[in-house]
One Martini backbone bead per residue (centre of mass of N, CA, C, O) as a GRO file, in nm:
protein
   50
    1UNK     BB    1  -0.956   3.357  -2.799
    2UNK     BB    2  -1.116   3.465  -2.538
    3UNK     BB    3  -1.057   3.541  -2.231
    4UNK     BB    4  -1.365   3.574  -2.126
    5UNK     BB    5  -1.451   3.244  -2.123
    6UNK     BB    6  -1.249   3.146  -1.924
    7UNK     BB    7  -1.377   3.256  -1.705
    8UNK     BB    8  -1.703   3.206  -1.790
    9UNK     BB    9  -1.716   2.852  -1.879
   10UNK     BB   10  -1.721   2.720  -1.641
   11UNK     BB   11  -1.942   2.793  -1.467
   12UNK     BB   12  -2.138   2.738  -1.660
   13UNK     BB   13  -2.113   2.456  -1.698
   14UNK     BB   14  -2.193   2.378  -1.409
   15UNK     BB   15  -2.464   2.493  -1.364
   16UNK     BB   16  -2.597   2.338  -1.582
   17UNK     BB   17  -2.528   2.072  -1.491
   18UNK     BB   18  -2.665   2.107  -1.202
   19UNK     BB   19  -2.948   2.115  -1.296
   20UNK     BB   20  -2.960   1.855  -1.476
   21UNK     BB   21  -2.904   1.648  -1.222
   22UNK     BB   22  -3.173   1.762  -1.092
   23UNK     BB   23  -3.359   1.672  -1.373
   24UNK     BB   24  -3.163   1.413  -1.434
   25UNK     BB   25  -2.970   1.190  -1.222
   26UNK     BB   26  -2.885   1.019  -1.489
   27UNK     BB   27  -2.672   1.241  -1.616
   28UNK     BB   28  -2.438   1.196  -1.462
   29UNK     BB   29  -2.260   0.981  -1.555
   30UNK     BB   30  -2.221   1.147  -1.823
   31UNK     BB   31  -2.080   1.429  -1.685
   32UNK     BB   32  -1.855   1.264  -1.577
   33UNK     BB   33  -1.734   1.107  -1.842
   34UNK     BB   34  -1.688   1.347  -1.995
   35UNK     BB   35  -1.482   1.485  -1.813
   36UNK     BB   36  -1.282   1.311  -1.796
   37UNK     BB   37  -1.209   1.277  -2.108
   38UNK     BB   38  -1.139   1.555  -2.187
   39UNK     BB   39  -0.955   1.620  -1.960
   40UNK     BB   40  -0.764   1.391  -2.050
   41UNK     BB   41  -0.710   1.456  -2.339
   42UNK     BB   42  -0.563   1.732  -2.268
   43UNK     BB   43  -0.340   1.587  -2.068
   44UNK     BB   44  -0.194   1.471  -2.310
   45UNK     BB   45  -0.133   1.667  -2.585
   46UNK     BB   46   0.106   1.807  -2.511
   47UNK     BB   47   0.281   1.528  -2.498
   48UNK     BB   48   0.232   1.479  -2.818
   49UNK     BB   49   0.360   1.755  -2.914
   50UNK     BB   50   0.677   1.745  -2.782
   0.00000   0.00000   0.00000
């Protein structure tokens, strides 16, 4: 994968998210929650490939 991703791939995430929250403030809870849930399975991830 490219490494200029790494860099630009959050910020531009954030910003859509913060758009989208702006245009429609119950997306606010479902952008919550896919948040934990990809994070939480990212860090267990290494743990089980160990």
């Amino acid at each position: 994968m490219n490494m200029s991703f790494f860099m630009v791939g959050p910020p531009l995430v954030s910003l859509l998210s913060g758009i989208a929250i702006l245009i429609w403030p119950r997306l606010l809870n479902y952008i919550v929650a896919f948040y934990l849930i990809v994070f939480g399975l990212a860090g267990l991830v290494p743990l089980t490939l160990v």
